[in-house]
Every structure is written in structure tokens, then in C-alpha cells.
N, C-alpha and C positions, 0 to 999 in steps of 0.2 A: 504493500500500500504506500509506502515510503516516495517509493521511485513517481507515482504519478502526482504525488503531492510535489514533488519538486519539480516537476515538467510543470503543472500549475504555475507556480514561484517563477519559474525561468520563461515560461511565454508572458507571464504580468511584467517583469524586468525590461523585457525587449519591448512590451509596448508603449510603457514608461518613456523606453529610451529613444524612441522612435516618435514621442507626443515631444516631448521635450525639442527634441530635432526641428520636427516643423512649428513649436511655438519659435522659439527662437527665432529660425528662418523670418517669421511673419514680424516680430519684432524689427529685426534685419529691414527689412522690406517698408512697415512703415518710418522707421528713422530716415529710409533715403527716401523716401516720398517727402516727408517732412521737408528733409533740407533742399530735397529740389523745386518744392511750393514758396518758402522762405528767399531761393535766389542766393545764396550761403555758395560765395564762389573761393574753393578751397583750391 
């Protein structure tokens, strides 16, 4: 019973890691929308 409890744990991990990914990304994404609305010439 062990082994499928941990397949549980390790597919919740990965999708964790993979939510996390695309928040980020989207973060990512609105900061440079930000600065290119703003005209912020770097």
C-alpha cells in the first residue's frame, strides 16, 4: 500500500511544480506588459 501512496505524493509534487512554472511565467509576462504600457525605455 506504501508504494501507491507515494506515486500519490510524487504526481501532487510534479503538479505543484509545474502550477508554480506557469504562475510564475504569467507573472513574467504581466511585469513586461507593465513596463511596455509605462514606455520604461531600459
Amino acid at each position: 500500500m506504501m508504494r501507491h501512496e507515494d506515486e500519490v505524493v510524487r504526481r501532487q509534487r510534479e503538479r505543484a511544480r509545474i502550477l508554480a512554472l506557469l504562475l510564475g511565467a504569467f507573472v513574467v509576462l504581466l511585469f513586461f506588459i507593465t513596463i511596455a504600457k509605462t514606455g520604461m525605455n531600459w
